[in-house]
GUVEX-56344 format. One record per residue: chain; x, y, z of N, C-alpha, C in turn; residue number from 1; residue in one letter. Coordinates in nm, 2 decimals. Each point is the difference from the previous one (the first is absolute). Last residue first. Example, Ala and Ser with C-alpha at 12.3 -4.5 7.8 and 13.67 -1.06 7.14 Angstrom:
<rs>
unit_npx_npy_npz_capx_capy_capz_cpx_cpy_cpz_pos_code
A_1.28_-0.22_0.71_0.09_0.11_0.00_-0.08_0.11_0.08_2_S;
A_0.03_-0.57_-0.01_-0.09_0.12_0.00_0.09_0.12_0.00_1_A;
</rs>
This chain:
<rs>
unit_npx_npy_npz_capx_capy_capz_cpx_cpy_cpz_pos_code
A_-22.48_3.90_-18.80_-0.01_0.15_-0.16_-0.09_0.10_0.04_110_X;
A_0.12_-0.38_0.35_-0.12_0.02_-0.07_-0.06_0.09_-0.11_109_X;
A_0.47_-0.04_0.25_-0.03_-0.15_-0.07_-0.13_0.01_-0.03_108_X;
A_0.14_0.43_0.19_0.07_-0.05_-0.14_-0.04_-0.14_-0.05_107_X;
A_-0.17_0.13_0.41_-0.06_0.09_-0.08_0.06_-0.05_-0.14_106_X;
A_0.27_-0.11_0.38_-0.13_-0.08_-0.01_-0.09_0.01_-0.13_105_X;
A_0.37_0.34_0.15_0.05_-0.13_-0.04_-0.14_-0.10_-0.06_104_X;
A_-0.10_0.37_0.28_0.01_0.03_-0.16_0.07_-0.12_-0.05_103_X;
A_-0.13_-0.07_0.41_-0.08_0.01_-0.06_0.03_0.06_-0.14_102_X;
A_0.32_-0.02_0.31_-0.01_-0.16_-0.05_-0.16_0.01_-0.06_101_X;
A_0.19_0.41_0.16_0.08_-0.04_-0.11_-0.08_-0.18_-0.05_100_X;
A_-0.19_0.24_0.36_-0.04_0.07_-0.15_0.07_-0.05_-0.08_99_X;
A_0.12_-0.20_0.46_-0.12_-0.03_-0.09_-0.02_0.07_-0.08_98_X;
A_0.38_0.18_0.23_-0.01_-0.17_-0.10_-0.17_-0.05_-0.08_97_X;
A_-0.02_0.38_0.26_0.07_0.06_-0.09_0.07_-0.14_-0.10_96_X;
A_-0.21_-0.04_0.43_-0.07_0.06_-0.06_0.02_0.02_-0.15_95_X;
A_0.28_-0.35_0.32_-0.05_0.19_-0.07_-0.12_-0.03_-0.03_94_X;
A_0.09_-0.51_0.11_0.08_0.07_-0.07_-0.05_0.15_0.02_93_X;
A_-0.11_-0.42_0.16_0.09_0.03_0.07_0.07_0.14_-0.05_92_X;
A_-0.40_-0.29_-0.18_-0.03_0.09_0.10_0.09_0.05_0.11_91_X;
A_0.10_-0.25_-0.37_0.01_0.12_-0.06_-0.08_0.07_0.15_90_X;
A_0.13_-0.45_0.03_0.10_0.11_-0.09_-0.05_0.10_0.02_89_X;
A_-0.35_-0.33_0.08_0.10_0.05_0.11_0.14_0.08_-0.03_88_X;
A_-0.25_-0.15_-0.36_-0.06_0.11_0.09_0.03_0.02_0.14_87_X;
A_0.20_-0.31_-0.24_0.00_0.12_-0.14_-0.07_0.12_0.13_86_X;
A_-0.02_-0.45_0.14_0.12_0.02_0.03_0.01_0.15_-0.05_85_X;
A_-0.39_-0.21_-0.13_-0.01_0.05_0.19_0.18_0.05_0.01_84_X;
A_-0.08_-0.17_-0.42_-0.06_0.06_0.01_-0.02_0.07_0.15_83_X;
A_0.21_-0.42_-0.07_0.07_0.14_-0.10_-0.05_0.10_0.00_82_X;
A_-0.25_-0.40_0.22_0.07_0.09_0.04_0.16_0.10_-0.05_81_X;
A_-0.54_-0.02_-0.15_0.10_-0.10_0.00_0.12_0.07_0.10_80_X;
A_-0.53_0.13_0.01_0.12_0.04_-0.03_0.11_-0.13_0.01_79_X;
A_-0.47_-0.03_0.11_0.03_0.02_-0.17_0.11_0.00_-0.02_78_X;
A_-0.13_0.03_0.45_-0.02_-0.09_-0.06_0.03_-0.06_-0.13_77_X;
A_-0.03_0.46_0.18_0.09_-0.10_0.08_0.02_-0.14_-0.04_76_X;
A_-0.32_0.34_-0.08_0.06_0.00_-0.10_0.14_-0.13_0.05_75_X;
A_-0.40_0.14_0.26_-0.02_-0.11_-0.06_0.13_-0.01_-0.12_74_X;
A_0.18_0.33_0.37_-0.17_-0.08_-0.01_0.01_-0.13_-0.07_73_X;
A_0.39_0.25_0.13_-0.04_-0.01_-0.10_-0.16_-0.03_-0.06_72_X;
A_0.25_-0.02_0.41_-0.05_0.15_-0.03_-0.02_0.04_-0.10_71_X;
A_0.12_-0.45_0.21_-0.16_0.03_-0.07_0.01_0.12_-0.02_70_X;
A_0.42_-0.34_-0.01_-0.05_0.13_0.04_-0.15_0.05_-0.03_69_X;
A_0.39_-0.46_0.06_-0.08_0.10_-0.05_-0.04_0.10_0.04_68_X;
A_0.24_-0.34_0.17_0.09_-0.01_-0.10_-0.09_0.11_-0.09_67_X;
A_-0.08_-0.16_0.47_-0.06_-0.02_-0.11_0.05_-0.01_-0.11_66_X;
A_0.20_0.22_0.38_0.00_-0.12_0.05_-0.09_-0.10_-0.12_65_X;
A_0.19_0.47_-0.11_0.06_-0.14_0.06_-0.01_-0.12_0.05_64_X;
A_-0.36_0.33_-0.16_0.12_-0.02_-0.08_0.12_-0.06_0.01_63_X;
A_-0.33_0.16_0.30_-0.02_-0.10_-0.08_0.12_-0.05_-0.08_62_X;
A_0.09_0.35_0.27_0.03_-0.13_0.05_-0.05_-0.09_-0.10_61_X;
A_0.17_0.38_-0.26_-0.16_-0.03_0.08_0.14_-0.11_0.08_60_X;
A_0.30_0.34_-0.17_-0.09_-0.08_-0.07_-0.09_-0.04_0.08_59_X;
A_0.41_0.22_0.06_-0.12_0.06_-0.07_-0.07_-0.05_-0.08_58_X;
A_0.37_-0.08_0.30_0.06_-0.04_-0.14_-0.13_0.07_-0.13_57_X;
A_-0.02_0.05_0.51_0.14_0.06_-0.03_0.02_-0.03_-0.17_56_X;
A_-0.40_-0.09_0.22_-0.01_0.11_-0.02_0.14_0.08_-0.05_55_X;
A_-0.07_-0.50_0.09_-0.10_0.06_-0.08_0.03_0.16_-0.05_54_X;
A_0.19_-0.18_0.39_0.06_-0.02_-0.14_-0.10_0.00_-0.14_53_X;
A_-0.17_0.09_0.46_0.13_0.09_-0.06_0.09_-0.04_-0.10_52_X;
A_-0.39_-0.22_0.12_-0.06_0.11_-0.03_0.13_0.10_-0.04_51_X;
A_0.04_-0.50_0.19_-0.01_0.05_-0.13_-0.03_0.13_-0.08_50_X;
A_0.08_-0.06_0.46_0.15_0.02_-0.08_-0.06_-0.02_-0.19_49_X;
A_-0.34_0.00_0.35_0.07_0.10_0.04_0.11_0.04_-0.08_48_X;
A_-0.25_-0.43_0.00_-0.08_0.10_-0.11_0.10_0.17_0.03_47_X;
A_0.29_-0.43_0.08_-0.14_0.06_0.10_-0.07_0.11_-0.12_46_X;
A_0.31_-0.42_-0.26_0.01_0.15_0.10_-0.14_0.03_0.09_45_X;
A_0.18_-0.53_-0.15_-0.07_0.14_-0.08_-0.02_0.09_0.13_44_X;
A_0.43_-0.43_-0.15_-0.10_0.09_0.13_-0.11_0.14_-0.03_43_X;
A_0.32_-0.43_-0.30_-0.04_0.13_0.07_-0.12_0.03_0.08_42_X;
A_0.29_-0.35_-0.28_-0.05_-0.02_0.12_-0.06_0.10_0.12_41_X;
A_0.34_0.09_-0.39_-0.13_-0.11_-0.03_-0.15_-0.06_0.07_40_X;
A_0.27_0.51_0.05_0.03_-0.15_-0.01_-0.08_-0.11_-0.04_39_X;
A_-0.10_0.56_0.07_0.06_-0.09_-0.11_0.04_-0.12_0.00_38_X;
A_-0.14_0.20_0.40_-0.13_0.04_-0.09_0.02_-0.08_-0.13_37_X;
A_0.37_0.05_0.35_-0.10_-0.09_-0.03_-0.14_-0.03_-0.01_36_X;
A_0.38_0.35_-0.06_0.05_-0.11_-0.07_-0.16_-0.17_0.02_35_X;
A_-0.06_0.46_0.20_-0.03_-0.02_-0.13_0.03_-0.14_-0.11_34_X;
A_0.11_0.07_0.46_-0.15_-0.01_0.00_-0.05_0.00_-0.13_33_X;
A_0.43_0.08_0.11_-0.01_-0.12_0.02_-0.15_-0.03_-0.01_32_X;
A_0.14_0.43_-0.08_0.02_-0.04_-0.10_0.00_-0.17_0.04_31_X;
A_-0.25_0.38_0.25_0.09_-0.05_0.01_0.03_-0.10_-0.13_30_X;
A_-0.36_0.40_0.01_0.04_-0.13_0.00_0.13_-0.05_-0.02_29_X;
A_-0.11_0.46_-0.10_0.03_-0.01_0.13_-0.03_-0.11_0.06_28_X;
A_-0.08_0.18_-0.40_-0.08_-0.06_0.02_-0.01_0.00_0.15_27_X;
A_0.33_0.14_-0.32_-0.14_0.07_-0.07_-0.08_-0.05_0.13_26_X;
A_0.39_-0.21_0.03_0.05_0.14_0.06_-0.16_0.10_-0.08_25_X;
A_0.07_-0.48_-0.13_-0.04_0.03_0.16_0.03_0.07_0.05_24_X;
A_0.00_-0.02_-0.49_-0.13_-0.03_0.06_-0.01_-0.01_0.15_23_X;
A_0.45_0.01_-0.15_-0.07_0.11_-0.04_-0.17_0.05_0.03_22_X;
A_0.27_-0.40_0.04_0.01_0.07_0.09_-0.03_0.13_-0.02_21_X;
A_-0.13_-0.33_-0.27_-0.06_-0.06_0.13_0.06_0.11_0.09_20_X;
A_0.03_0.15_-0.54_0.03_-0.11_0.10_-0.06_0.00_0.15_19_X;
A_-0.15_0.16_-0.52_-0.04_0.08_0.20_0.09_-0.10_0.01_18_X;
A_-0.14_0.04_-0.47_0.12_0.00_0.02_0.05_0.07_0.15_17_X;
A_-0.46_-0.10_-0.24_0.05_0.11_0.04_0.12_0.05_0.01_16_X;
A_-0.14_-0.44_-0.06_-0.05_0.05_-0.15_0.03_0.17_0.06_15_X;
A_0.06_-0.32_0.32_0.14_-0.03_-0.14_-0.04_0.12_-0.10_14_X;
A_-0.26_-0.06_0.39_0.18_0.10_0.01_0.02_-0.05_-0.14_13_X;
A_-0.40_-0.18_-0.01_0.02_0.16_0.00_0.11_0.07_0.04_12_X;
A_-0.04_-0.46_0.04_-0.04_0.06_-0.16_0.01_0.13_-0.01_11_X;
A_0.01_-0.22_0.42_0.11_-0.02_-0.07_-0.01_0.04_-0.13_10_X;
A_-0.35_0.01_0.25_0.07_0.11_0.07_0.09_0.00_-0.08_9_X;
A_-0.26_-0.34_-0.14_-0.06_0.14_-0.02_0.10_0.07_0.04_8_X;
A_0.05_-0.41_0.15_0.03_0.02_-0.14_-0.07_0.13_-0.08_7_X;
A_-0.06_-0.10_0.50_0.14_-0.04_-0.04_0.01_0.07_-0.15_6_X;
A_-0.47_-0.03_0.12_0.09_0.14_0.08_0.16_-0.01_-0.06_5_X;
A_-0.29_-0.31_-0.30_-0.06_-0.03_0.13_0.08_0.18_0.03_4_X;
A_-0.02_-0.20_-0.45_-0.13_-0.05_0.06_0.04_0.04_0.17_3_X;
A_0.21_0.24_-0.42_0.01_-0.11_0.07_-0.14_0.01_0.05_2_X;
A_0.10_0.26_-0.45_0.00_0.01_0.14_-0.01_-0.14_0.06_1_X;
</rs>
């Protein structure tokens, strides 16, 4: 994860595969507003627009604007981020995904 809102936002369309216009019909943020959240030279959102993109891509504001997440607690810390990524995976997945990736799991411990 990045260090600031810009490069967080942008990590997560990528890693979601959201384009800018897509995120601005979820969001109902004008895509010029969005384009300049992402620029180099970017402009950080009103807590107002961050809360909706937060909520559209489903993820914390922390989490954007920090590059972290405490709803982890103290585990947060430990976690590398292969590991935060793994878990952000799967907390996207069924009910019914998760049993599978737990019997999968189950097999690498005989």
């Amino acid at each position: 994860m990045g260090t600031n809102f810009r490069e967080n936002l942008r990590s997560e369309l990528d890693f979601q595969g959201i384009a800018v216009k897509e995120l601005s019909a979820k969001t109902k943020i004008p895509v010029a507003t969005l384009d300049c959240y992402l620029r180099t030279r970017s402009t950080e959102p009103s807590a107002e627009n961050a809360v909706k993109i937060a909520r559209a891509l489903r993820v914390s504001v922390e989490y954007l604007v920090l590059g972290e997440d405490t709803k982890y607690g103290s585990q947060q810390k430990t976690l590398n981020r292969d590991m935060q990524e793994i878990i952000r995976w799967i907390e996207k997945f069924t009910p019914e995904q998760h049993k599978a990736i737990l019997r999968l799991l189950t097999t690498f411990n005989g």
